[in-house]
C-alpha positions as CSV (number, residue, x, y, z in Angstrom):
1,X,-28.5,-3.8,-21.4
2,X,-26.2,-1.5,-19.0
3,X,-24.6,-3.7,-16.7
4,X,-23.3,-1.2,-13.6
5,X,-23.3,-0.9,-9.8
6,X,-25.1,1.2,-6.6
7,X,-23.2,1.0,-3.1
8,X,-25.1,2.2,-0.6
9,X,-22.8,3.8,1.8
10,X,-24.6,4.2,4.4
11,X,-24.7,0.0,4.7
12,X,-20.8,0.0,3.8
13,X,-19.0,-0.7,7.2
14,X,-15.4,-0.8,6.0
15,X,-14.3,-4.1,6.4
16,X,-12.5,-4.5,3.0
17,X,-14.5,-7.9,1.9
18,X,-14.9,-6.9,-1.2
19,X,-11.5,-5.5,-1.9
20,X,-10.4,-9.1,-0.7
21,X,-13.0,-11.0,-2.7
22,X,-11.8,-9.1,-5.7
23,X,-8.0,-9.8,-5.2
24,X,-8.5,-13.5,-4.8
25,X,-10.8,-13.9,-8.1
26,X,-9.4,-11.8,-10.5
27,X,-5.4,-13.1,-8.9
28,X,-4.7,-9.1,-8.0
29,X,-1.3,-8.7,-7.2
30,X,0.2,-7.6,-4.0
31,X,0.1,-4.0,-4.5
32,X,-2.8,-3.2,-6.6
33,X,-6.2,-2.9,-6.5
34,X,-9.4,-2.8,-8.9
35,X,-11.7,-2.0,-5.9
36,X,-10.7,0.1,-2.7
37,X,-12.2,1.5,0.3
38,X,-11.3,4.6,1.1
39,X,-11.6,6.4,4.7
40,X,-12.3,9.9,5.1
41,X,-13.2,11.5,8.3
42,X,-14.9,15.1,9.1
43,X,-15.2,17.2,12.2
44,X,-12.6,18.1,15.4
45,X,-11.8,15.4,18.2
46,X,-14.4,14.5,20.3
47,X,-17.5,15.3,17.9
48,X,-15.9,13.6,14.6
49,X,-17.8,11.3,12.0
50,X,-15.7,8.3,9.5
51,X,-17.2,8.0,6.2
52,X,-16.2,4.9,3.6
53,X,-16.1,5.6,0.2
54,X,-15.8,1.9,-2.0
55,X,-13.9,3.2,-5.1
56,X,-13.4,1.0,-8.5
57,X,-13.8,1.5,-12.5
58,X,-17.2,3.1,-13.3
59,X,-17.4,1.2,-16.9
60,X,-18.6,4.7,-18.2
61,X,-20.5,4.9,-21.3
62,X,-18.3,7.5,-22.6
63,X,-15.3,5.8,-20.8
64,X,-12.2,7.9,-22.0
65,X,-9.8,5.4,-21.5
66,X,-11.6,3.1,-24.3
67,X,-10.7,6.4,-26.8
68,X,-7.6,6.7,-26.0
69,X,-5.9,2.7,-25.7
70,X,-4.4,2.7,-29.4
71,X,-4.8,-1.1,-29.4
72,X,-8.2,-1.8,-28.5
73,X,-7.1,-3.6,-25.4
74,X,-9.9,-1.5,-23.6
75,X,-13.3,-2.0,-25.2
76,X,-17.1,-1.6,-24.1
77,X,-18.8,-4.8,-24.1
78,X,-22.5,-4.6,-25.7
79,X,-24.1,-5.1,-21.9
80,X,-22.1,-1.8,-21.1
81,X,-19.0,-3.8,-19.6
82,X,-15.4,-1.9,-19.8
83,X,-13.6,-5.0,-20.3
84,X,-10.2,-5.3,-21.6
85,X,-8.2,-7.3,-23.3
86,X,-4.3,-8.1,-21.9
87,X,-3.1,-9.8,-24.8
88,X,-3.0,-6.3,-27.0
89,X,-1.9,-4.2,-23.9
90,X,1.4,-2.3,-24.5
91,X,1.3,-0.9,-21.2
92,X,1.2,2.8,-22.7
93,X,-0.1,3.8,-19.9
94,X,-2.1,6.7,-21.5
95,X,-5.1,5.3,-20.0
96,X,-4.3,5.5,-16.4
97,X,-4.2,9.3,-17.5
98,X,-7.5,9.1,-19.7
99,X,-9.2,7.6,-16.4
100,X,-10.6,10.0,-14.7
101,X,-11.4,7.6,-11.1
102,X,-7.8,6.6,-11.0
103,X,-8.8,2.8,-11.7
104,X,-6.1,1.5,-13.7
105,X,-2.9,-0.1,-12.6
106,X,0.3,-1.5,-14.5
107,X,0.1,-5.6,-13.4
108,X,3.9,-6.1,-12.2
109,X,3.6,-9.6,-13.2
110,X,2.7,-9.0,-16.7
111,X,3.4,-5.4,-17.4
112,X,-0.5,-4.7,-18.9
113,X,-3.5,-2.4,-17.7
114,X,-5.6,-3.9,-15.5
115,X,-9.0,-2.7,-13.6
116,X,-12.3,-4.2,-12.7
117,X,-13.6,-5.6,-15.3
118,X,-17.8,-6.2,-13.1
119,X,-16.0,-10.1,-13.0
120,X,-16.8,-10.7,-16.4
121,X,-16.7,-14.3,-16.7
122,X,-18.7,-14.3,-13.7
123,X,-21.5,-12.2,-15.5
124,X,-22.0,-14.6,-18.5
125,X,-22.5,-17.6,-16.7
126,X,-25.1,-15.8,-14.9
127,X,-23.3,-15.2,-11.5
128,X,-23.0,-11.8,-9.8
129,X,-19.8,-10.1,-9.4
130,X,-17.6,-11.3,-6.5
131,X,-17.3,-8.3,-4.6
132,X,-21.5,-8.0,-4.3
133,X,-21.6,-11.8,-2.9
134,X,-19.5,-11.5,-0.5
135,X,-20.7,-7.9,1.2
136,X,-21.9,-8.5,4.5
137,X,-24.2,-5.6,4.3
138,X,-25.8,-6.0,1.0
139,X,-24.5,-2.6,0.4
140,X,-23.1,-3.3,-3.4
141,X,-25.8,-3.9,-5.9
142,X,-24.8,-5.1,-9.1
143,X,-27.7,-5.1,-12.5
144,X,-28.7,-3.9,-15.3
145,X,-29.7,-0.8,-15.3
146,X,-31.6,-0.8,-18.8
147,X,-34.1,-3.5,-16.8
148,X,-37.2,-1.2,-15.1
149,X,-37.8,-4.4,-13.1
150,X,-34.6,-5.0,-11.7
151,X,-33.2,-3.8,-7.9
152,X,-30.6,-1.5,-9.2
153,X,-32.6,0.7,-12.1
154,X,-35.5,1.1,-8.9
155,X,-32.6,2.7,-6.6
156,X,-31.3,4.3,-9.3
157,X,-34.5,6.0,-10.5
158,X,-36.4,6.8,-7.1
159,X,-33.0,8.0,-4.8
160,X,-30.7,10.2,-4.4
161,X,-27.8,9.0,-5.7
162,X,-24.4,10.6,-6.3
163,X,-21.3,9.7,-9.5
164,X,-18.2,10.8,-9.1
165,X,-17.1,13.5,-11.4
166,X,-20.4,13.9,-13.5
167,X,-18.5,17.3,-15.1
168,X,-16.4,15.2,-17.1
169,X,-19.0,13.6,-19.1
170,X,-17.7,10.4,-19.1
171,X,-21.5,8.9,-17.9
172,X,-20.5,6.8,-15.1
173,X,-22.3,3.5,-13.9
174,X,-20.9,3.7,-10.5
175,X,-24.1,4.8,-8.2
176,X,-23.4,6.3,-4.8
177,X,-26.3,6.2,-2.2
178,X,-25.8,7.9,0.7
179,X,-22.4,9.1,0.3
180,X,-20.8,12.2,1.9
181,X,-19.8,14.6,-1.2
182,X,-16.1,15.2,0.6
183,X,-15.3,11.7,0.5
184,X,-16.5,11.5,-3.4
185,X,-14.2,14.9,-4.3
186,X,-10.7,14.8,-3.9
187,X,-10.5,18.8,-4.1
188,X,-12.3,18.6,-0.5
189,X,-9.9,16.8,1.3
190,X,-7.2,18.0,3.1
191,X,-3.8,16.5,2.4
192,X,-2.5,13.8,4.7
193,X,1.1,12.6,5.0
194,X,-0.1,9.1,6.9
195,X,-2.9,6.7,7.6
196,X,-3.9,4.8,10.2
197,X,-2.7,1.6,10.7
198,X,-0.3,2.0,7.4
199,X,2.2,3.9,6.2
200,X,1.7,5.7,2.9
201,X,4.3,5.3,0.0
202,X,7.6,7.5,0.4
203,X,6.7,8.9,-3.3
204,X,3.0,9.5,-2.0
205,X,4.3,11.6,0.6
206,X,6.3,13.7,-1.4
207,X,3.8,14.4,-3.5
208,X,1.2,15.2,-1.0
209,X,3.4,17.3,0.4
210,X,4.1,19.3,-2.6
211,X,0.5,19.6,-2.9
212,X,0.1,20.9,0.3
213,X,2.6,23.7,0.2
214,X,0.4,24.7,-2.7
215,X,-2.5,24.8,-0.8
216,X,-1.2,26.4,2.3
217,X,-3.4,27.7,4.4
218,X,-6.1,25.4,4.0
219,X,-7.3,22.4,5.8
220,X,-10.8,21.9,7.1
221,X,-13.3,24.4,7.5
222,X,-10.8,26.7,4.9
223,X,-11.6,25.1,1.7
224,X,-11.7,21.8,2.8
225,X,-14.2,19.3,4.5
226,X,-12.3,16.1,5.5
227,X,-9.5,14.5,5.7
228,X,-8.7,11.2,4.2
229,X,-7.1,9.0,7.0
230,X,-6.4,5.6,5.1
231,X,-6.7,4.5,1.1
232,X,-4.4,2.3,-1.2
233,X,-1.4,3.5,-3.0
234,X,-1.5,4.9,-6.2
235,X,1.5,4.9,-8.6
236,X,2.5,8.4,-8.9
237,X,3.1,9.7,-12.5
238,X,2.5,7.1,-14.6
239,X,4.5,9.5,-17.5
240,X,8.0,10.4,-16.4
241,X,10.9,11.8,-17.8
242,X,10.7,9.6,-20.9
243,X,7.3,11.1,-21.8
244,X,8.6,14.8,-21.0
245,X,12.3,13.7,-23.2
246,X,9.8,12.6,-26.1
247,X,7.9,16.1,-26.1
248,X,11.7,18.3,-26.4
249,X,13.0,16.2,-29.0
250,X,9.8,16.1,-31.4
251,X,10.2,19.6,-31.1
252,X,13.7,19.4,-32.6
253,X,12.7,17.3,-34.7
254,X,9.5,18.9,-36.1
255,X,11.3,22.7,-35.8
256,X,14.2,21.4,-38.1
257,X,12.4,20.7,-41.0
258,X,9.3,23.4,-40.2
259,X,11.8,26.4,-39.7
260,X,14.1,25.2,-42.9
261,X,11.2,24.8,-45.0
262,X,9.7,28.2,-43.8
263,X,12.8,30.4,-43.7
264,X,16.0,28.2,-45.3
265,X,17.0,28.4,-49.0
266,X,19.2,27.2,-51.8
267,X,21.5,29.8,-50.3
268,X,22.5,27.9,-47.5
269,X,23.9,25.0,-48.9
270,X,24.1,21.5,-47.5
271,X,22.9,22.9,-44.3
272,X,19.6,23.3,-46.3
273,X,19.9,19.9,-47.8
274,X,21.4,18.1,-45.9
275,X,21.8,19.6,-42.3
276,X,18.1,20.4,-41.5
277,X,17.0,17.3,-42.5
278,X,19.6,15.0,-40.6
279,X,19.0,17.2,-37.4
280,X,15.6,16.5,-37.9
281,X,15.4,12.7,-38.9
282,X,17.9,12.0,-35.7
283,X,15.9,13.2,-32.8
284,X,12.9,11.9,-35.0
285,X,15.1,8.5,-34.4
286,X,15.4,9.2,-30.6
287,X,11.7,10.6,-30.1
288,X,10.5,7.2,-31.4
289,X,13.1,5.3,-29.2
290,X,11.4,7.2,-25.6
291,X,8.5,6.2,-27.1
292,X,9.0,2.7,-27.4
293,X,11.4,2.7,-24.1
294,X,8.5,4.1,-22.2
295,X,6.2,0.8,-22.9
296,X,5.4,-1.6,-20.7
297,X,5.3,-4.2,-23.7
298,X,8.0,-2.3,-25.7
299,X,8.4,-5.8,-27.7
300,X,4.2,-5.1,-28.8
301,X,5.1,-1.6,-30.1
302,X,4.2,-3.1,-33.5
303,X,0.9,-3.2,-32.2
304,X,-0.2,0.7,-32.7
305,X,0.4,-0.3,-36.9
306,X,-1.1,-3.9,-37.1
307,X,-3.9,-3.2,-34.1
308,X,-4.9,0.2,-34.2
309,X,-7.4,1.6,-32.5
310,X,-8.0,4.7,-35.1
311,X,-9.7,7.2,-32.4
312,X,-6.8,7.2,-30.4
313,X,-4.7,10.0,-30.8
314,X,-1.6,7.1,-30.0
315,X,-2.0,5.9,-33.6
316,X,-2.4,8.7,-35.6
317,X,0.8,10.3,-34.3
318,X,2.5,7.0,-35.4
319,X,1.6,7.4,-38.9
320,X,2.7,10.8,-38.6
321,X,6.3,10.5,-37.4
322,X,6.2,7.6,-40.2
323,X,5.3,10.2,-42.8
324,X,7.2,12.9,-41.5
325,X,10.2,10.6,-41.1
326,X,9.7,9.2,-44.6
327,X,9.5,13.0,-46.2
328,X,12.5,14.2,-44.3
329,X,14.1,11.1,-46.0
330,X,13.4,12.1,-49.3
331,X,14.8,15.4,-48.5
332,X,17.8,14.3,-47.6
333,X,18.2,12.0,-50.4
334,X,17.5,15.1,-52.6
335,X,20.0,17.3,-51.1
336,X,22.6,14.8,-51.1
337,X,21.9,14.2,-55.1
338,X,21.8,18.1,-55.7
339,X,18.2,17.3,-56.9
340,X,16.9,20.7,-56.1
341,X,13.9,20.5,-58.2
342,X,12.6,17.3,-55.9
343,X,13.9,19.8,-53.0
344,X,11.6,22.4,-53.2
345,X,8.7,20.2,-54.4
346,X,8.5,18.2,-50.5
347,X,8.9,22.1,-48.9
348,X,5.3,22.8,-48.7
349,X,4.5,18.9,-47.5
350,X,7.4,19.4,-45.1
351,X,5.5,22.5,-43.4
352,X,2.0,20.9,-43.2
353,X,3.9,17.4,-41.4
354,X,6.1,19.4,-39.5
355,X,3.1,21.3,-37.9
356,X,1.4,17.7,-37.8
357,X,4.4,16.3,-36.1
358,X,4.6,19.4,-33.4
359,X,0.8,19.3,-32.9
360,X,-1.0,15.7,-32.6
361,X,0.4,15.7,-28.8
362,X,-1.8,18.3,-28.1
363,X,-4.9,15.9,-29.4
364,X,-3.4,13.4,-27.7
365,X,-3.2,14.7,-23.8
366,X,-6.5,16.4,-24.3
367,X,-7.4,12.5,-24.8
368,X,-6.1,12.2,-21.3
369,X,-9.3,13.2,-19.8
370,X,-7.8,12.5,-16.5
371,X,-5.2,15.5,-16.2
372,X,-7.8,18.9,-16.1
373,X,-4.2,20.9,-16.6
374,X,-3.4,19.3,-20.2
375,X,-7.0,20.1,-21.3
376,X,-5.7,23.6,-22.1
377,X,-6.8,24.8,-25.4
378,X,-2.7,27.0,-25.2
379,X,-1.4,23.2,-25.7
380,X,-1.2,23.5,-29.5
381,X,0.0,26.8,-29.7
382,X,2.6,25.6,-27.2
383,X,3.7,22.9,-28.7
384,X,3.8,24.6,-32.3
385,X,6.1,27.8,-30.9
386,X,8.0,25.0,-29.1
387,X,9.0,23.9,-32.5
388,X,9.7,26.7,-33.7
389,X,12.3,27.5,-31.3
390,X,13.5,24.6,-30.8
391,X,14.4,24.3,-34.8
392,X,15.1,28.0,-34.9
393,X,17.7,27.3,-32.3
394,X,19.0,23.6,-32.8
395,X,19.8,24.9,-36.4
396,X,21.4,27.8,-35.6
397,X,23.8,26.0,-33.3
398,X,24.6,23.7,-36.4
399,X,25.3,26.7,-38.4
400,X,27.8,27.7,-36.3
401,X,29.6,24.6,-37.2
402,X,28.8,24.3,-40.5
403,X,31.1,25.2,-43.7
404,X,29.0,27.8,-45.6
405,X,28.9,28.8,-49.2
406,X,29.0,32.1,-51.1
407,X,32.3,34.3,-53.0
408,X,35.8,33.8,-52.4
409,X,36.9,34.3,-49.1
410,X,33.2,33.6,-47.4
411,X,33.7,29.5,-48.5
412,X,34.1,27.8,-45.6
413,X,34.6,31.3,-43.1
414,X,32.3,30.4,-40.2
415,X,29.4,32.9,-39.6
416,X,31.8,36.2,-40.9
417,X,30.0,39.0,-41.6
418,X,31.5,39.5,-44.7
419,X,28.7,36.7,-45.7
420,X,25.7,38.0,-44.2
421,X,24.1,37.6,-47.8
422,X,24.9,33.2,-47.4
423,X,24.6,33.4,-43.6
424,X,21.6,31.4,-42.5
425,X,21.8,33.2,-39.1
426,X,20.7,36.4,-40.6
427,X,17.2,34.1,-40.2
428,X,17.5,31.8,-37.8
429,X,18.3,34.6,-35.1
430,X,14.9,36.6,-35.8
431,X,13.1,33.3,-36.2
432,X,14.3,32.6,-32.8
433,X,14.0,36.0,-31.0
434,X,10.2,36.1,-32.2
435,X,9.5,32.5,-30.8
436,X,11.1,33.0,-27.8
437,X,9.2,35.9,-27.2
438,X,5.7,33.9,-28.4
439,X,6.4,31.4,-25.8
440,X,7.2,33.7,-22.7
441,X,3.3,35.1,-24.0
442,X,2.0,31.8,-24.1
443,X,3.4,30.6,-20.9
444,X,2.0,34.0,-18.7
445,X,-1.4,32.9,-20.5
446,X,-1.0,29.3,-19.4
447,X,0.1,30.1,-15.6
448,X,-1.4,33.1,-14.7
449,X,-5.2,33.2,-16.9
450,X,-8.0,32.0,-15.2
451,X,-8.6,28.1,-15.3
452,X,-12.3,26.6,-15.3
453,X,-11.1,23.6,-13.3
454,X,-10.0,23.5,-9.7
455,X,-7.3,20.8,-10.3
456,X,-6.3,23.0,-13.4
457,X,-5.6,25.4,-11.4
458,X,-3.6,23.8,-8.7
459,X,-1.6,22.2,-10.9
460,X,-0.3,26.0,-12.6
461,X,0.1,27.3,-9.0
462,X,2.4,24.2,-8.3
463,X,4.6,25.3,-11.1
464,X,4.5,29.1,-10.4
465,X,4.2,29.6,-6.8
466,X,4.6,25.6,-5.8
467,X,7.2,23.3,-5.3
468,X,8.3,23.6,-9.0
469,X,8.9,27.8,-8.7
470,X,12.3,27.5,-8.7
471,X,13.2,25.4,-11.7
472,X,10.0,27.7,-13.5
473,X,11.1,30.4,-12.8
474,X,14.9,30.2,-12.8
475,X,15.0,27.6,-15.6
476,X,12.2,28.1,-17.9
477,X,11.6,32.2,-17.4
478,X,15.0,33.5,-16.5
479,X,17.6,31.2,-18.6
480,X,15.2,29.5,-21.2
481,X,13.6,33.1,-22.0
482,X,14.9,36.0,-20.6
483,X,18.9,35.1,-20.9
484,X,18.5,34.0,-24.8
485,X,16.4,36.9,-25.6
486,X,19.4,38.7,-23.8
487,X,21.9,37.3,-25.6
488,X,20.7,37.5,-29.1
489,X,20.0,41.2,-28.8
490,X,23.7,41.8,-27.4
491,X,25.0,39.2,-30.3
492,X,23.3,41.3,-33.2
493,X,24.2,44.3,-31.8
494,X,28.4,43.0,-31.6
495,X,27.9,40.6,-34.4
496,X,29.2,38.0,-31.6
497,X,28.3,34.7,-33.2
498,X,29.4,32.8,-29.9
499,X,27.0,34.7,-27.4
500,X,23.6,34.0,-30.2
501,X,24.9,30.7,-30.1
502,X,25.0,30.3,-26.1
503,X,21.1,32.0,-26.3
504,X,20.2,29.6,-29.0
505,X,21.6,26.2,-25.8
506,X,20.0,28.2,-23.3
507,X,16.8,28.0,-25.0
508,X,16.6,24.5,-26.0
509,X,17.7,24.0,-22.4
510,X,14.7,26.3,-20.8
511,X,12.1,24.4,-23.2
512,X,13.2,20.9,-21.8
513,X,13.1,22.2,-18.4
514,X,9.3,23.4,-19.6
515,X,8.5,20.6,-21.1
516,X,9.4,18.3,-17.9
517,X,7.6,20.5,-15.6
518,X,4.4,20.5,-17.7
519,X,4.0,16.8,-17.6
520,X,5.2,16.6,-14.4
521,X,2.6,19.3,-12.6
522,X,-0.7,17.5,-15.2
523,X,0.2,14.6,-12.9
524,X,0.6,16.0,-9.6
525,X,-3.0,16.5,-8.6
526,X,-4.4,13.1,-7.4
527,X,-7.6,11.9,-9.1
528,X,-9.3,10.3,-6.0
């Protein structure tokens, strides 16, 4: 059995019945919406055509958003239902990004995920969905599509229906008969600042208009076919600045303990034992405090440990930042104690979690099936040279502070270079100079290669040539690349510890900037 749905647009009329219906049954709030009609019109004034476009979850039997909840809170019934469940809802929202169809929304009044759920209760007392009983024109068909016999599997099979976004293989159930293809694909609409008869969201219309300016020079008849003249709001990037925050300081955090396991020694001194490990288990601390300030639910945070949902990518970075966290305790403990012996033997461990710790991400935002932009297989590279610089350059900036060992008259001389043989600098710099230069590769690979998805590739031209070209180029390229690189070279070359030390805060600064502007452009592109 495969419950799913068939609306015959050229029935639909627009009247919104079913967006009503739905509302008053499932108690939607003012605001949100698990179905929508949409209105998209083609052609020049007098000879123009409207089209309707009834949009809603497609309870796909791959549905990504299923993967990725980390507390089971989304789950596929056995009659093919995507239900969920709002009592184990955190209100992660990484399923609003997972969601392909844009057909998830944060309930105000209770701070979970929420969508159509085919009116489940409905269902198993043998009723139809509200939204199909109400429709004046008969034009939603609700059934199982499994049944040869029933109304839905016979228009499925013999007509020429249409899903939306059949690339992403999610195998949708929502059948479109009769529909126009540029009201099904966002990428064919031209961007519209207003609607008729409403006024679209002041953060709607900033976005569209970044967008836009992206796209210049298009509209219909260049690139586009229509232009959508009234649909319901949207929020616009569920991840913000929280998400973006979490990403810089994992890096720190990972980078500490990855670049002092990989490049430190005994000769360092408590910067070894106890300074890389302390940097590193205090922006562990604040990474999991965005992560748990970024909730919804922040009081069900528990729930990725006692419910897990072990295909998300949500949990397994949990357990982790709990190992990781737990092994940078240890070494701390051990350099504190002088217990080198226990030292060295967490070193190799520290690598392979520190790498672990700087990587999952990039599992879990290619779990976001939603964003084409994070589906980049340069993520994990990324995220892996971001920790290396980041620890590279965080513990080079602690160095500078830090009383350092060695023969009479290098003890406690900051950075001299009478101590080059005890100066963990004479590391940390090329550590840093080679990262630096990894990531300004890695980033001309991720904006300027060819992407195999149109909203993929919008989204990169929005950072390079968009909206976000400033702060790209003047904050990530010019002082988070080009400035450091600048200023270690001339800092080697004079044996000027404070200009290394200003590259090493220009470049932590250029990766947040990055880092922001990555999660930021993944969510610019709208999904319907």
């Amino acid at each position: 059995m495969r419950y799913g749905f068939v609306i015959d647009q050229r029935r639909c009329i627009g009247c919104h019945a079913c967006t009503v219906a739905c509302k008053e049954e499932n108690r939607v709030p003012l605001g949100a919406f698990r179905t929508w009609v949409k209105y998209i019109e083609r052609g020049t004034f007098p000879n123009t055509r409207r089209f309707f476009s009834v949009l809603r979850c497609n309870h796909c039997d791959a549905a990504p958003c299923v993967t990725i909840c980390p507390t089971v809170a989304l789950y596929r019934r056995d009659d093919g239902i995507v239900d969920f469940d709002g009592e184990r809802c955190i209100g992660c929202k990484s399923c609003m990004q997972a969601c392909p169809y844009d057909a998830l929304y944060i309930d105000p009044d209770t701070g979970t995920a929420a969508k159509c759920n085919y009116c489940a209760h409905r269902v198993e007392v043998g009723l139809e969905p509200a939204c199909v009983i109400v429709c004046p024109e008969q034009a939603i068909i609700a059934g199982d599509l499994d049944d040869p016999a029933s109304r839905i599997a016979a228009i499925v099979a013999r007509e020429a229906v249409q899903v939306r976004k059949a690339e992403q293989g999610t195998r949708p159930k929502v059948f479109y008969l009769g529909a126009d293809a540029s009201a099904l694909v966002p990428e064919l609409q031209a961007p519209a600042e207003g609607y008729l008869w409403a006024e679209r969201p002041r953060d709607e219309v900033d976005l569209v208009a970044l967008v836009a300016a992206a796209q210049a020079g298009r509209g219909p008849g260049d690139g586009t076919l229509s232009r959508p003249v009234y649909d319901a709001p949207h929020l616009v990037r569920p991840w913000g600045w929280k998400v973006a925050a979490y990403l810089w300081t994992k890096s720190i955090a990972a980078g500490a303990l990855l670049v002092g396991a990989f490049a430190g020694s005994r000769a360092w001194g408590d910067l070894f034992g106890i300074g890389a490990p302390a940097l590193s288990l205090f922006f562990l601390a604040v990474t999991t405090a965005l992560l748990i300030a970024d909730l919804k639910r922040p009081g069900r945070f528990a729930f990725i440990v006692l419910k897990p949902n072990w295909r998300s990518w949500l949990v397994w970075g949990a357990w982790i930042l709990m190992a990781f966290g737990g092994l940078g305790a240890v070494w701390l403990v051990a350099g504190a104690t002088g217990r080198w012996a226990v030292l060295h033997g967490v070193l190799v461990p520290a690598v392979l979690l520190a790498l672990a710790t700087a990587g999952y991400s990039a599992c879990l935002f290619g779990q976001a099936e939603g964003r084409a932009f994070w589906q980049s297989p340069l993520v994990l590279p990324q995220l892996t040279i971001a920790a290396v610089v980041a620890g590279a350059a965080a513990l080079s900036v602690m160095a500078a502070a830090w009383p350092l060992p060695g023969t009479d008259g290098c003890r406690d001389v900051i950075l001299s270079p009478r101590c080059l043989d005890v100066n963990p600098d004479t590391t940390l710099w090329p550590v840093l100079f080679l990262g630096l230069i990894a990531h300004a590769v890695l980033l001309g690979l991720e904006m300027f290669n060819r992407h195999p998805a149109h909203d993929a590739s919008l989204a990169a031209r929005l950072i390079w040539r968009g909206g976000y070209r400033r702060r790209f180029w003047g904050g990530v390229v010019l002082a988070g690349v080009v400035l450091p690189v600048a200023l270690l070279i001339a800092g080697a070359a004079s044996d000027s510890t404070p200009l290394s030390v200003l590259g090493a805060l220009l470049a932590l600064a250029g990766l947040w900037v990055w880092e922001d502007l990555w999660v930021r452009a993944g969510q610019s592109v709208p999904l319907s």
